[in-house]
FIFIDO-955828 format. One record per atom (N, C-alpha, C): z negated, y, x negated; residue number from 1; residue in three letters; atom name. Coordinates in nm, 4 decimals. Layout:
N
{z=Z	y=Y	x=X	n=NUM	res=ALA	atom=CA}
...
//
This chain:
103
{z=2.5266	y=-18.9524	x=9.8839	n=1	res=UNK	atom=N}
{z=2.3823	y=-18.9690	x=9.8835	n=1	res=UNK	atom=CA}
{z=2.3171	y=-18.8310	x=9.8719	n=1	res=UNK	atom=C}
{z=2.2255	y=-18.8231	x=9.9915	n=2	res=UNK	atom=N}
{z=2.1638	y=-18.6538	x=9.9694	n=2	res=UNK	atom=CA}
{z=2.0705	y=-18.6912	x=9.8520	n=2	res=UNK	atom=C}
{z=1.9939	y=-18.5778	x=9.8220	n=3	res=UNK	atom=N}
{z=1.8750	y=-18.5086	x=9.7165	n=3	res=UNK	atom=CA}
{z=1.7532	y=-18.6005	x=9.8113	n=3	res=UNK	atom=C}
{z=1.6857	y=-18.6298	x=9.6962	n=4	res=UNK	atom=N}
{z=1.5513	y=-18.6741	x=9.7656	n=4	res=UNK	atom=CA}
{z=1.4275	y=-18.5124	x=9.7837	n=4	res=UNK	atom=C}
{z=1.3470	y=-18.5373	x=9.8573	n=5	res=UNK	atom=N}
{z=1.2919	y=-18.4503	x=9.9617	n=5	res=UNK	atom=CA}
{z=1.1905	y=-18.4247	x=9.8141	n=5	res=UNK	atom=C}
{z=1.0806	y=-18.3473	x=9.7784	n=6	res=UNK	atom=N}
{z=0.9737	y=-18.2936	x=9.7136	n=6	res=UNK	atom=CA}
{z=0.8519	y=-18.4590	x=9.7740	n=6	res=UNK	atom=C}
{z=0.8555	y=-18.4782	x=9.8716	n=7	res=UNK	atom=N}
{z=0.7019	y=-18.6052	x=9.9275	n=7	res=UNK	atom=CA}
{z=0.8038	y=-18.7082	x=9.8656	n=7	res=UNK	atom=C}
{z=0.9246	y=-18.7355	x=9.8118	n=8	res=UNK	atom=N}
{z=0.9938	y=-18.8658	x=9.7897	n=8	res=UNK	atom=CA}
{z=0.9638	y=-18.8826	x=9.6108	n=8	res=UNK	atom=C}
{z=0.9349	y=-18.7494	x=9.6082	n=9	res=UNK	atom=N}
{z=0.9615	y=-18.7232	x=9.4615	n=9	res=UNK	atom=CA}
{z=0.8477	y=-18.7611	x=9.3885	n=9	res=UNK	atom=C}
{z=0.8269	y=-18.9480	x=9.3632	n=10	res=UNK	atom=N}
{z=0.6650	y=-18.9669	x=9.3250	n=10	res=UNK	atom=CA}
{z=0.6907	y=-19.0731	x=9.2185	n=10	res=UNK	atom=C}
{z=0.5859	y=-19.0479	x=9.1329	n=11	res=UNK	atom=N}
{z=0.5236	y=-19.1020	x=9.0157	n=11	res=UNK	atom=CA}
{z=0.4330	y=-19.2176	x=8.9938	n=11	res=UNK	atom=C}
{z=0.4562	y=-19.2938	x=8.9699	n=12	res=UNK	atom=N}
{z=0.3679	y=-19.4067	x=8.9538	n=12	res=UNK	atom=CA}
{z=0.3368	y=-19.4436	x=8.8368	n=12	res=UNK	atom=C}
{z=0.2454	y=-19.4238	x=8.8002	n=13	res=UNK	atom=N}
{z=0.2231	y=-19.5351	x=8.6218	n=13	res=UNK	atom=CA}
{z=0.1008	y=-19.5897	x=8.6298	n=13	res=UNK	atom=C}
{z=0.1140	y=-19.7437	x=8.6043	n=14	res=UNK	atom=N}
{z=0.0577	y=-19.8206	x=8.6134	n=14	res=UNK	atom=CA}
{z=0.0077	y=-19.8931	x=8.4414	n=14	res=UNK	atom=C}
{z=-0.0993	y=-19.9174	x=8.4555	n=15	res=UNK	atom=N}
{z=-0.1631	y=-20.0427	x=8.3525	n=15	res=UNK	atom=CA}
{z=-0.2685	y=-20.0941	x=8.3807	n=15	res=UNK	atom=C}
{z=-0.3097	y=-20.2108	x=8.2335	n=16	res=UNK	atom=N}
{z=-0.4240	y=-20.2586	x=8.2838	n=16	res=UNK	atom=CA}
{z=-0.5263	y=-20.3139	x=8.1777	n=16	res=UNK	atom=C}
{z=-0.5589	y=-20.3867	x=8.1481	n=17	res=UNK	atom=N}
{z=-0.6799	y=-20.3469	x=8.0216	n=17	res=UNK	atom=CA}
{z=-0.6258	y=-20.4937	x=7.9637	n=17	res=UNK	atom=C}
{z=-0.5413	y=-20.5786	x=8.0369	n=18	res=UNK	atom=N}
{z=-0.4941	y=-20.6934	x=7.8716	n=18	res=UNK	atom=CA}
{z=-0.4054	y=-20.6328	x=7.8295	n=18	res=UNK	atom=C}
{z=-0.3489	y=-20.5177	x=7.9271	n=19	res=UNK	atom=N}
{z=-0.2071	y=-20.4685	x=7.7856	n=19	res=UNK	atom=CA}
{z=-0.2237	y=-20.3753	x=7.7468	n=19	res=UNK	atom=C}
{z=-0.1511	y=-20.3397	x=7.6466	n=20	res=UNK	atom=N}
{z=-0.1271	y=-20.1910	x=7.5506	n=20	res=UNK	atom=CA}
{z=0.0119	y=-20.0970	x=7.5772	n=20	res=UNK	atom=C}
{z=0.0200	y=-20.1648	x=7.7105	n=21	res=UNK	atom=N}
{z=0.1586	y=-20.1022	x=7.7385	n=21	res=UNK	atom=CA}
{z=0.1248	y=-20.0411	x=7.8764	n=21	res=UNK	atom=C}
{z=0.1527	y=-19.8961	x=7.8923	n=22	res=UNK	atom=N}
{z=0.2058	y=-19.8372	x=8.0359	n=22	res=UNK	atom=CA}
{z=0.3278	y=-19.8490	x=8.0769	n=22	res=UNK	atom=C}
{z=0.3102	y=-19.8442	x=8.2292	n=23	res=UNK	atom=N}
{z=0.4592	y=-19.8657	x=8.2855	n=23	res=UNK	atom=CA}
{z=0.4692	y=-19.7471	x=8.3773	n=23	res=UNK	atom=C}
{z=0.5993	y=-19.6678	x=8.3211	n=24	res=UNK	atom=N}
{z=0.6158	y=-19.5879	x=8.4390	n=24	res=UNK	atom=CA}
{z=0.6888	y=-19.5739	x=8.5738	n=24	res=UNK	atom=C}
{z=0.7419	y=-19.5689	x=8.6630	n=25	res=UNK	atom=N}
{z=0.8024	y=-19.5159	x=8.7464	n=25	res=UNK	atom=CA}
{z=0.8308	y=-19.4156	x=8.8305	n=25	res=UNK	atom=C}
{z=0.9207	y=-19.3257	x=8.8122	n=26	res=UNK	atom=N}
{z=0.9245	y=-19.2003	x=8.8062	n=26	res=UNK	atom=CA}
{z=1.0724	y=-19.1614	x=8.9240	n=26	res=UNK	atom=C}
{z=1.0345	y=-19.0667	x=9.0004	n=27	res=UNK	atom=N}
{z=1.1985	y=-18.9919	x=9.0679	n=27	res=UNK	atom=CA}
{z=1.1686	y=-18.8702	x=9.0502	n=27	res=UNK	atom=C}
{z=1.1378	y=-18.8038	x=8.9327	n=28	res=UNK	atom=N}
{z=1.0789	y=-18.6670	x=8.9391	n=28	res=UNK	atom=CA}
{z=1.1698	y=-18.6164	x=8.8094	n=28	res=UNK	atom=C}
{z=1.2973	y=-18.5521	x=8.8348	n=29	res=UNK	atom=N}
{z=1.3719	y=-18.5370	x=8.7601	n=29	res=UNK	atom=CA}
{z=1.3171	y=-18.4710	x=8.6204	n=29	res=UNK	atom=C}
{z=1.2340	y=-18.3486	x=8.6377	n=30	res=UNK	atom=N}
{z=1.1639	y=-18.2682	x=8.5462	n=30	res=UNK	atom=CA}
{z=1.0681	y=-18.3958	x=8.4608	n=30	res=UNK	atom=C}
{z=0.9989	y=-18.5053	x=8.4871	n=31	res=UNK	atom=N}
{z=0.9434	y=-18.5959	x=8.4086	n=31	res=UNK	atom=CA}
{z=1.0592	y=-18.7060	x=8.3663	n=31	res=UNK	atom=C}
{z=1.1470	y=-18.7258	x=8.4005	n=32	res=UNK	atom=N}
{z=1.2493	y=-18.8178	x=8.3245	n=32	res=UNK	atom=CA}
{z=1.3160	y=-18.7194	x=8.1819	n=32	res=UNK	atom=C}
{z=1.3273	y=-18.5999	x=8.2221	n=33	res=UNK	atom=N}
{z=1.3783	y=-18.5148	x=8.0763	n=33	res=UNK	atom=CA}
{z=1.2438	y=-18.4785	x=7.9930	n=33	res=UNK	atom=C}
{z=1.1589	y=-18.4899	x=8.0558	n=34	res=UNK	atom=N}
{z=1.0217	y=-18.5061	x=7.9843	n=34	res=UNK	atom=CA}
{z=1.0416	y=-18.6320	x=7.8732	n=34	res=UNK	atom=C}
{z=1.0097	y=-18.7059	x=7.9745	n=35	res=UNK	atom=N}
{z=0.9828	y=-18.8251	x=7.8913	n=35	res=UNK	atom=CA}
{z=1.1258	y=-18.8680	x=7.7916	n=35	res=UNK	atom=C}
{z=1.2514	y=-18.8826	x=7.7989	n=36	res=UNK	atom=N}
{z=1.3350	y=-18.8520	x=7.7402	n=36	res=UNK	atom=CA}
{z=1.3873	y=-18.7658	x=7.6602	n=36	res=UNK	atom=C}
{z=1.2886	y=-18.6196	x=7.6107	n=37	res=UNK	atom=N}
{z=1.3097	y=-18.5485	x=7.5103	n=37	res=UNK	atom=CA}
{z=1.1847	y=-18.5664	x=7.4058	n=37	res=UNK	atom=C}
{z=1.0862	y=-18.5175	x=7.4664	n=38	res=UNK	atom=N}
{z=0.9899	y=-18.5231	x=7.4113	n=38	res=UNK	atom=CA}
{z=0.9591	y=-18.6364	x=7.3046	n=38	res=UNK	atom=C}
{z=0.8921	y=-18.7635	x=7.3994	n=39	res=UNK	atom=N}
{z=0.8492	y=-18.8473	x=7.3154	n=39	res=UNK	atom=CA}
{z=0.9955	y=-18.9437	x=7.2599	n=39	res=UNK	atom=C}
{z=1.0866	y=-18.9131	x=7.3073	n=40	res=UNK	atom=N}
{z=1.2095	y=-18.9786	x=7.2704	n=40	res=UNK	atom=CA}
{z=1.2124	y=-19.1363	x=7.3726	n=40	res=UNK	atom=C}
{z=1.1705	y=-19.1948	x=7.4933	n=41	res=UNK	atom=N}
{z=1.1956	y=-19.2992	x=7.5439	n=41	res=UNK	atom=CA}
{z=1.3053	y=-19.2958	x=7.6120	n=41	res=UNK	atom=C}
{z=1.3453	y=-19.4561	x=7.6025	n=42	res=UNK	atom=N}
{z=1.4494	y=-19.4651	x=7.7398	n=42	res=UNK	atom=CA}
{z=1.4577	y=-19.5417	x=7.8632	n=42	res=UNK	atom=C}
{z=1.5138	y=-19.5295	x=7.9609	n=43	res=UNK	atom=N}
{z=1.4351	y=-19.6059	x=8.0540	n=43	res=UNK	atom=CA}
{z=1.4890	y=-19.7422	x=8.0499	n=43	res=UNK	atom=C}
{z=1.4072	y=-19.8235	x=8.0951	n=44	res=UNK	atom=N}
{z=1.3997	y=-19.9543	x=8.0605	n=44	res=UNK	atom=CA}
{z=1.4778	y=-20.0331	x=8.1916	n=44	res=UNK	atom=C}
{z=1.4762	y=-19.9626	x=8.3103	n=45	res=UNK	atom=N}
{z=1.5600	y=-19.9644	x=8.4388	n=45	res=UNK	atom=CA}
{z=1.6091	y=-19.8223	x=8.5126	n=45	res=UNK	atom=C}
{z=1.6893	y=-19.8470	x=8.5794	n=46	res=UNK	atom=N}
{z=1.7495	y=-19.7308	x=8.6639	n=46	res=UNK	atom=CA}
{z=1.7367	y=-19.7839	x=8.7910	n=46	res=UNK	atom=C}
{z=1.7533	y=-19.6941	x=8.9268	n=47	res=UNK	atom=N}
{z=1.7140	y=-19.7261	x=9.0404	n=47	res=UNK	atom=CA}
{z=1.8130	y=-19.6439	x=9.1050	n=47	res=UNK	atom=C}
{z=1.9353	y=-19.6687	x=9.1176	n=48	res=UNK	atom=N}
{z=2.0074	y=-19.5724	x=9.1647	n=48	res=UNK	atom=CA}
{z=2.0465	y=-19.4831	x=9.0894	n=48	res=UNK	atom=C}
{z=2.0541	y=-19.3349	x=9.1483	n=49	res=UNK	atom=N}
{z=2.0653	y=-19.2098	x=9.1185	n=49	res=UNK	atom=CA}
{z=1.9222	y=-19.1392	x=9.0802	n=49	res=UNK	atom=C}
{z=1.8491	y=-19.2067	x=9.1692	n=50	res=UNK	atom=N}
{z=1.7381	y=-19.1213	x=9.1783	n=50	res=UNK	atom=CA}
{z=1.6000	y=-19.1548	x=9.0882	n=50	res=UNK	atom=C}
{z=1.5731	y=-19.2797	x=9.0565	n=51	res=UNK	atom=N}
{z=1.4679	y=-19.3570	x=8.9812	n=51	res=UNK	atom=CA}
{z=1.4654	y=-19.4116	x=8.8990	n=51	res=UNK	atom=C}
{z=1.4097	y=-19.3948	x=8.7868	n=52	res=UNK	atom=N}
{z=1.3822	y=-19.4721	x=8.6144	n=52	res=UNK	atom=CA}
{z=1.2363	y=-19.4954	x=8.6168	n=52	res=UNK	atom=C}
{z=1.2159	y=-19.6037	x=8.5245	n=53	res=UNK	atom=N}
{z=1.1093	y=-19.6458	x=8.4593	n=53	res=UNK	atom=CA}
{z=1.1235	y=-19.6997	x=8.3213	n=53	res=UNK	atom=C}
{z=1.0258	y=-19.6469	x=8.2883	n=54	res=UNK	atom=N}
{z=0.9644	y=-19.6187	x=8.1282	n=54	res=UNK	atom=CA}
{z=0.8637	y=-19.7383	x=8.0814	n=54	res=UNK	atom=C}
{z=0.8557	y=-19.7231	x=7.9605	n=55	res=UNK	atom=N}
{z=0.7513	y=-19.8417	x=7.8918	n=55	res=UNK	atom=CA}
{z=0.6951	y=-19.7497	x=7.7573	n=55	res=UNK	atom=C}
{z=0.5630	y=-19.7121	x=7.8061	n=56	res=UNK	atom=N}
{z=0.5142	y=-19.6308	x=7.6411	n=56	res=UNK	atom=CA}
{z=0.3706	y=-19.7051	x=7.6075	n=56	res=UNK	atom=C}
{z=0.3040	y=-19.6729	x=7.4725	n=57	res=UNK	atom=N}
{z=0.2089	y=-19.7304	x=7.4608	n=57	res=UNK	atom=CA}
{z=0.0841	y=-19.6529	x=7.5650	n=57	res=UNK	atom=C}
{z=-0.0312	y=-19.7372	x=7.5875	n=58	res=UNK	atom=N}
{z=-0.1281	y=-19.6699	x=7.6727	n=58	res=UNK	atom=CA}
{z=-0.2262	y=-19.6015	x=7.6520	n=58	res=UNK	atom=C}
{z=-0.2271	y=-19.5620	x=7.5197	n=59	res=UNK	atom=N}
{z=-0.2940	y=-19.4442	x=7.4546	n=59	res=UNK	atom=CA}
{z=-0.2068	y=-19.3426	x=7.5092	n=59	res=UNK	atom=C}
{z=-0.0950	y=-19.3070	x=7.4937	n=60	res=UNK	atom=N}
{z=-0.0294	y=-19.2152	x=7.5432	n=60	res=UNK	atom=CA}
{z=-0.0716	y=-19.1418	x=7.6712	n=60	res=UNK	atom=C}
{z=-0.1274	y=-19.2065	x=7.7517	n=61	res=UNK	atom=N}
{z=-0.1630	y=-19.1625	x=7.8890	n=61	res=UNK	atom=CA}
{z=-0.2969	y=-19.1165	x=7.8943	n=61	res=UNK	atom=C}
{z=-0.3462	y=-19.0110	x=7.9659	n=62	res=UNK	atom=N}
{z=-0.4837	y=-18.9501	x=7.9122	n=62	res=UNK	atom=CA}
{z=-0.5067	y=-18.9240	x=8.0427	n=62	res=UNK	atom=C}
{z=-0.6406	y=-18.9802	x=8.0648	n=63	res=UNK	atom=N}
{z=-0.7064	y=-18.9990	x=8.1697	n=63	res=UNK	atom=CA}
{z=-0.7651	y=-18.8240	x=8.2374	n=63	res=UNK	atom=C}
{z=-0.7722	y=-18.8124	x=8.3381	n=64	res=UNK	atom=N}
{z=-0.7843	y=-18.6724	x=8.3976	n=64	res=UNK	atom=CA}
{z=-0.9671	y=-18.6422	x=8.3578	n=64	res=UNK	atom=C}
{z=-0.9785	y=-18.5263	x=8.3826	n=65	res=UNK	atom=N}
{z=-1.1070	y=-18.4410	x=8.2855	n=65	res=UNK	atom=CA}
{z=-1.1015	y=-18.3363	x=8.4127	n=65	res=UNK	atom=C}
{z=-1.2473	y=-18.2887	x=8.4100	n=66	res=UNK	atom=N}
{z=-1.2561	y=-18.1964	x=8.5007	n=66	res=UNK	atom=CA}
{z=-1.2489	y=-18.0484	x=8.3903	n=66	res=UNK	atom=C}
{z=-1.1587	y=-17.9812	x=8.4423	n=67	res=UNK	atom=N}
{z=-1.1607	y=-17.8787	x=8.3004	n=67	res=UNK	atom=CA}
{z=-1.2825	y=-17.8035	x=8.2559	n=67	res=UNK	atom=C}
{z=-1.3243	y=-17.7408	x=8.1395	n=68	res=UNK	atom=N}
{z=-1.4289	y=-17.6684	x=8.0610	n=68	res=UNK	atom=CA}
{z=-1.4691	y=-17.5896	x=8.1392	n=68	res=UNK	atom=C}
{z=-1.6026	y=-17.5615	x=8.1992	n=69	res=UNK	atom=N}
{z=-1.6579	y=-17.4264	x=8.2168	n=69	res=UNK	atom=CA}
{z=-1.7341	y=-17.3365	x=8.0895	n=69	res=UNK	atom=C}
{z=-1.6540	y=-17.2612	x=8.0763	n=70	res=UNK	atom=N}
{z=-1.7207	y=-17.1693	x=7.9499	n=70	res=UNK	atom=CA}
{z=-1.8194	y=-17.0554	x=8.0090	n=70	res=UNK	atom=C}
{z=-1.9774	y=-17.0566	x=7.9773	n=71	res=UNK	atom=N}
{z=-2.0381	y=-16.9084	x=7.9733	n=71	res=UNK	atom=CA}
{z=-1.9839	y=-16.7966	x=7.9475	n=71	res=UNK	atom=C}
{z=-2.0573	y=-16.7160	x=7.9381	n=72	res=UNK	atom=N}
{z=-1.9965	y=-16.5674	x=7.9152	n=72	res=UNK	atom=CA}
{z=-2.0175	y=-16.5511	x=7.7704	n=72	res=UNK	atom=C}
{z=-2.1484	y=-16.6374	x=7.7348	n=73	res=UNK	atom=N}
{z=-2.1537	y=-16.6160	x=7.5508	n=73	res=UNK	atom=CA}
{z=-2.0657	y=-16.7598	x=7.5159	n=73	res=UNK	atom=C}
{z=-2.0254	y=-16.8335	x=7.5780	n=74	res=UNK	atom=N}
{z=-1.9572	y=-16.9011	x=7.5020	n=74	res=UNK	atom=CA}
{z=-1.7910	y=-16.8527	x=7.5041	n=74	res=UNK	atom=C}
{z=-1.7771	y=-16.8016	x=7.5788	n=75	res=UNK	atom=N}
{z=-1.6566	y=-16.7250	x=7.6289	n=75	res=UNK	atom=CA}
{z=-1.6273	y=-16.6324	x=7.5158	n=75	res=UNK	atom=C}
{z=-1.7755	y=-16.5073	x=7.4730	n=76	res=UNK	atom=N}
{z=-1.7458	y=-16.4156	x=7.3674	n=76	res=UNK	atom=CA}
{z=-1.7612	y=-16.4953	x=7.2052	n=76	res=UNK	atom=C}
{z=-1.8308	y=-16.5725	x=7.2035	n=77	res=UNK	atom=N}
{z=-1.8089	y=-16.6698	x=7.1284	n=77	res=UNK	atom=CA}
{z=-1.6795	y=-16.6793	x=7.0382	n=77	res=UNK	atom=C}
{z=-1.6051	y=-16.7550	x=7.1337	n=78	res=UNK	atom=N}
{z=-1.4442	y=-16.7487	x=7.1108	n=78	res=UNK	atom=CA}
{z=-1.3556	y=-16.6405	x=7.0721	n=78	res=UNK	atom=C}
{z=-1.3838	y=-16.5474	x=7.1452	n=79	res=UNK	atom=N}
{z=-1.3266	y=-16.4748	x=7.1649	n=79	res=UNK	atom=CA}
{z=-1.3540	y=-16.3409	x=7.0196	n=79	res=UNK	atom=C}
{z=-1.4534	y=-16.3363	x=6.9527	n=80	res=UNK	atom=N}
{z=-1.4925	y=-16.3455	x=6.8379	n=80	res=UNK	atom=CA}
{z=-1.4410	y=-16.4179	x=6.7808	n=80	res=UNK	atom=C}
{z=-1.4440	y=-16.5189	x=6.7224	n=81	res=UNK	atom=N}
{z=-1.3527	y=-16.6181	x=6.6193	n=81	res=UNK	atom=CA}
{z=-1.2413	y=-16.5856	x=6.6481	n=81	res=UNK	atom=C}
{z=-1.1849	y=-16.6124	x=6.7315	n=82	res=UNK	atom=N}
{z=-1.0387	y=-16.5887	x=6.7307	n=82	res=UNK	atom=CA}
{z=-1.0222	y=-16.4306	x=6.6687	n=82	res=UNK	atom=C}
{z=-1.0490	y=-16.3513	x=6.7263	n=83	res=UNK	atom=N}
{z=-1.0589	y=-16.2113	x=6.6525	n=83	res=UNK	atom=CA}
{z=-1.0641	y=-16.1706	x=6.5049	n=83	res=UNK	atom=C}
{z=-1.1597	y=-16.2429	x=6.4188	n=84	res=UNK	atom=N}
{z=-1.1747	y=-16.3298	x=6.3113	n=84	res=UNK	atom=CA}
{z=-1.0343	y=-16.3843	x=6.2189	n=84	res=UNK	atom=C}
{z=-1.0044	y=-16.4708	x=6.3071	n=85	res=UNK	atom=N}
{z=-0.8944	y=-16.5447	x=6.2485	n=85	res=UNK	atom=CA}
{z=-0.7730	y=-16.4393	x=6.2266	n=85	res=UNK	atom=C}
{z=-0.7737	y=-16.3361	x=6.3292	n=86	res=UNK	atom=N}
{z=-0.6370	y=-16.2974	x=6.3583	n=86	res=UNK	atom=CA}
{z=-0.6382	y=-16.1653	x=6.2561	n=86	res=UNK	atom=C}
{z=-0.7542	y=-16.1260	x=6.1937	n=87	res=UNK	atom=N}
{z=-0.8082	y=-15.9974	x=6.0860	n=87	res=UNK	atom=CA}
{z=-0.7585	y=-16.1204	x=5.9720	n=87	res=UNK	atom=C}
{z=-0.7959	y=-16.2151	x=5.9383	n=88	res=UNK	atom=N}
{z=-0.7871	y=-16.2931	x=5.7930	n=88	res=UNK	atom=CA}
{z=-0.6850	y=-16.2883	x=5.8178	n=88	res=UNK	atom=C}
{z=-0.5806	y=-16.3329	x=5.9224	n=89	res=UNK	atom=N}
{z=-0.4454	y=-16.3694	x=5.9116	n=89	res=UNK	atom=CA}
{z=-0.3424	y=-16.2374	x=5.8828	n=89	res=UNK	atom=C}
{z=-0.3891	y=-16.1266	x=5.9084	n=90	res=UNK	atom=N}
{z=-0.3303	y=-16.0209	x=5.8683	n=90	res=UNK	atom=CA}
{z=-0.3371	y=-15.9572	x=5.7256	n=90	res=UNK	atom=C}
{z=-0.4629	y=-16.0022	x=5.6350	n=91	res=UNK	atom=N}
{z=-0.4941	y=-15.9592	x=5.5537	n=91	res=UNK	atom=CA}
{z=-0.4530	y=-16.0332	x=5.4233	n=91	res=UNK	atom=C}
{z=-0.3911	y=-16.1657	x=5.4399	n=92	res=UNK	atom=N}
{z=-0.2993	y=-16.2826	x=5.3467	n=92	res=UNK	atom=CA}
{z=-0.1968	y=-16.2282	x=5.3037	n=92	res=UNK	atom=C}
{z=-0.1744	y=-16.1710	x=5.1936	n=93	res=UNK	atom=N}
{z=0.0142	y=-16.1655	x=5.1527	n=93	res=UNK	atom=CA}
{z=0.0701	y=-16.2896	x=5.2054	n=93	res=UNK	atom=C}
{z=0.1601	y=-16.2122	x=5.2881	n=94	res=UNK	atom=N}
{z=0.2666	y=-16.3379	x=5.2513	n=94	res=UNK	atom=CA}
{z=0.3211	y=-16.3683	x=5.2305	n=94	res=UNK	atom=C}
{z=0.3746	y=-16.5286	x=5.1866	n=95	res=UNK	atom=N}
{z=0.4724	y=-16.6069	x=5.0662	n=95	res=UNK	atom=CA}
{z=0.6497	y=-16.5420	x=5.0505	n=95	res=UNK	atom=C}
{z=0.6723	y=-16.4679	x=5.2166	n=96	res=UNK	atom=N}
{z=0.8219	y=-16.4078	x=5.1791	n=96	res=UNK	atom=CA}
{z=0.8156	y=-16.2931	x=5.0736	n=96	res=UNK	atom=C}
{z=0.9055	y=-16.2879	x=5.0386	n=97	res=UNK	atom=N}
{z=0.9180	y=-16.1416	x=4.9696	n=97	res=UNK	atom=CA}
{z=0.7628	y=-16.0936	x=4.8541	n=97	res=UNK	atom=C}
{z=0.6998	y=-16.2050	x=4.8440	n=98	res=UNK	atom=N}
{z=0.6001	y=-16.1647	x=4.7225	n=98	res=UNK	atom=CA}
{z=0.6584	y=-16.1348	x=4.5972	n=98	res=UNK	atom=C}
{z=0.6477	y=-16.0959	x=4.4688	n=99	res=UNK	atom=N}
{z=0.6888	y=-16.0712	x=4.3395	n=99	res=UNK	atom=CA}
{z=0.5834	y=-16.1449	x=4.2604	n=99	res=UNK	atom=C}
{z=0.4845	y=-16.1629	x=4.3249	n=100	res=UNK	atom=N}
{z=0.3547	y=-16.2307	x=4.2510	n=100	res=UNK	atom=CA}
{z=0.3133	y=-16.1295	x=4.1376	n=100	res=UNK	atom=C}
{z=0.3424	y=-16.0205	x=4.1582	n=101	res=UNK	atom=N}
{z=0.3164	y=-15.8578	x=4.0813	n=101	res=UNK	atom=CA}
{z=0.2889	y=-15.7700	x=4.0770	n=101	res=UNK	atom=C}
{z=0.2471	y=-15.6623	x=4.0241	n=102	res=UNK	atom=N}
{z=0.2812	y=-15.5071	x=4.0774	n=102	res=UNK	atom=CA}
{z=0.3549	y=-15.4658	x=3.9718	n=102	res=UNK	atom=C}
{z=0.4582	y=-15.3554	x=3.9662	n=103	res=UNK	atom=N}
{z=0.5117	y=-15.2851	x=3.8942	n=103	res=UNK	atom=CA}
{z=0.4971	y=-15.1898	x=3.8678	n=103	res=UNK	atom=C}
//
């Protein structure tokens, strides 16, 4: 049996609003070790060599978002705080090697 092609290599997950369950179906090798390390599932069928499907809850699945456009002051914004954070975080003793002293 050859390798399936990159256009063979497709994803399906399906639900629907009486259940609380997604269903996946997957030939996308990189999302079967996904889903098998990560959240810890197993597949619920095999399809050959090439295809598994999954059963997770449907919160799990997060609906697509058009990503953030940030301003330029909301941009420096950030970019400030974080700056911020990364001065406090340097300036904490830390817990290795303290004496809780001076000598």
């Amino acid at each position: 049996m050859s390798r399936l092609l990159k256009t063979e290599q497709e994803t399906i997950i399906n639900y629907n609003n009486a259940e609380d369950t997604a269903y996946i179906y997957t030939c996308s090798v990189s999302l079967m070790q996904h889903l098998e390390k990560k959240p810890g599932l197993q597949p619920t069928a095999t399809h050959g060599r090439y295809a598994r499907e999954y059963e997770c809850p449907k919160s799990w699945i997060k609906k697509p978002r058009k990503p953030r456009q940030l301003s330029e002051v909301q941009k420096e914004k950030l970019r400030l705080r974080f700056v911020e954070k990364s001065i406090l975080r340097r300036k904490l003793p830390s817990a290795v090697g303290d004496s809780g002293g001076e000598k």
